[in-house]
C-alpha positions in Angstrom: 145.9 -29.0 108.7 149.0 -30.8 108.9 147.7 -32.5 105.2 146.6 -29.7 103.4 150.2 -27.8 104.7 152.0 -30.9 102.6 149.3 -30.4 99.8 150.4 -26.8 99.2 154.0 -27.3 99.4 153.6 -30.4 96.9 151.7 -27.7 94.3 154.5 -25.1 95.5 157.1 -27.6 94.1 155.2 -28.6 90.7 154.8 -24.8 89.7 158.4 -24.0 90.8 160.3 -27.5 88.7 157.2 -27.9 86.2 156.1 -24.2 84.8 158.4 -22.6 82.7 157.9 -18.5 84.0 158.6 -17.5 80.1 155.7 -19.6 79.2 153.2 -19.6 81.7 152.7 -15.8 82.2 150.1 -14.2 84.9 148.7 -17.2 85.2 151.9 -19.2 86.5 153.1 -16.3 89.0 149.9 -16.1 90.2 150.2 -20.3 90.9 153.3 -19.5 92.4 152.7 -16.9 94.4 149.5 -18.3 96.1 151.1 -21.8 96.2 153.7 -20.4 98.2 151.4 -18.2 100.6 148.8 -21.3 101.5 152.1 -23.3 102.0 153.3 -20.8 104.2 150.0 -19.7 106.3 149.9 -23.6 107.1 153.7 -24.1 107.7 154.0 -21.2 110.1 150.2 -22.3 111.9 151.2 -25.9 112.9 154.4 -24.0 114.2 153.2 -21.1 116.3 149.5 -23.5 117.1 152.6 -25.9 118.7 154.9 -23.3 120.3 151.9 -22.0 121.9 151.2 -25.2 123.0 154.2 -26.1 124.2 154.9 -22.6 126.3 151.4 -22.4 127.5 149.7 -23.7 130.6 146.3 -23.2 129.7 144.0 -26.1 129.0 142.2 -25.6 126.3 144.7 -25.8 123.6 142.5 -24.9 120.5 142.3 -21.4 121.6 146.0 -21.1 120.3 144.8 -21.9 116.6 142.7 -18.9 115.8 145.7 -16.3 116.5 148.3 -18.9 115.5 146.3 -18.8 111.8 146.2 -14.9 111.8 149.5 -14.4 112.8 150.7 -16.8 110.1 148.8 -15.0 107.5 150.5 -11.6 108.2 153.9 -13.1 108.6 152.6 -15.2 105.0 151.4 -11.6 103.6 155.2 -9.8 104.2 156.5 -12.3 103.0 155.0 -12.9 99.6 154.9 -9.0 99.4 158.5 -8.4 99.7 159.0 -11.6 96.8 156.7 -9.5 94.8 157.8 -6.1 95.5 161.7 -7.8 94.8 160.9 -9.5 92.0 159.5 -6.1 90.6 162.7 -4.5 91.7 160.4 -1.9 94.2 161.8 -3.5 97.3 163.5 -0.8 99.6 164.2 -0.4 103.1 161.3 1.9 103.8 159.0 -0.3 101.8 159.3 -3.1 104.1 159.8 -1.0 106.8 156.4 0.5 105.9 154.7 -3.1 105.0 156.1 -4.2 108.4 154.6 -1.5 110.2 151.2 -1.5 108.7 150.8 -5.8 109.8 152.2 -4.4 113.3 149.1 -2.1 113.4 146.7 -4.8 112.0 147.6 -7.5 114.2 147.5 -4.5 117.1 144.1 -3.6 116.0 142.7 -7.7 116.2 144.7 -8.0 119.8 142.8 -5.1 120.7 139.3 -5.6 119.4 139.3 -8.8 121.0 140.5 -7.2 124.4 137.0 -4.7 124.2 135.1 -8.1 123.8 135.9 -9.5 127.0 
């Protein structure tokens, strides 16, 4: 994971110095953007997998990884929204307040589906 983390951050950092936006078009801000998120999701994985780690007594440590990835990926979603939504000049307070709000009731519904499971 730790790899593939570096990979995306590598491609983040060609399309960012290499790609002229003027040039490249949908094509390049679409490199850019999901660059940025797969470097993210992995960046803030290995973090929370290892804080979980770290704070948590529990044996099994893989068990972190699976809400580690999902809470990356929402974290990774607001924050690639709010770069799009600023870079289209349609970020406000209530938009993110809004975007916020709606991962708070996704990740609440995932926490609570897997409560009913057990």
């Amino acid at each position: 994971m730790t790899s593939v983390t570096l990979f995306c951050w590598l491609a983040w950092l060609v399309v960012l110095f290499y790609m002229n936006p003027d040039e490249a078009g949908l094509a390049g801000f679409a490199m850019f953007y999901v660059s940025l998120f797969l470097a993210l999701i992995g960046s803030f994985s290995l973090l929370g997998f290892f804080l979980r780690v770290w704070f948590s007594r529990e044996t099994l440590i893989f068990r972190h990884l699976g809400v580690a990835t999902r809470q990356s990926m929402w974290f990774s979603a607001l924050l690639v929204t709010a770069l799009l939504l600023q870079g289209g000049g349609m970020l406000k307070w209530w938009s993110a307040l809004l975007l916020v709000l709606f991962l708070v009731l996704l990740e609440f519904f995932f926490i609570s589906r897997k409560v009913v499971r057990k």
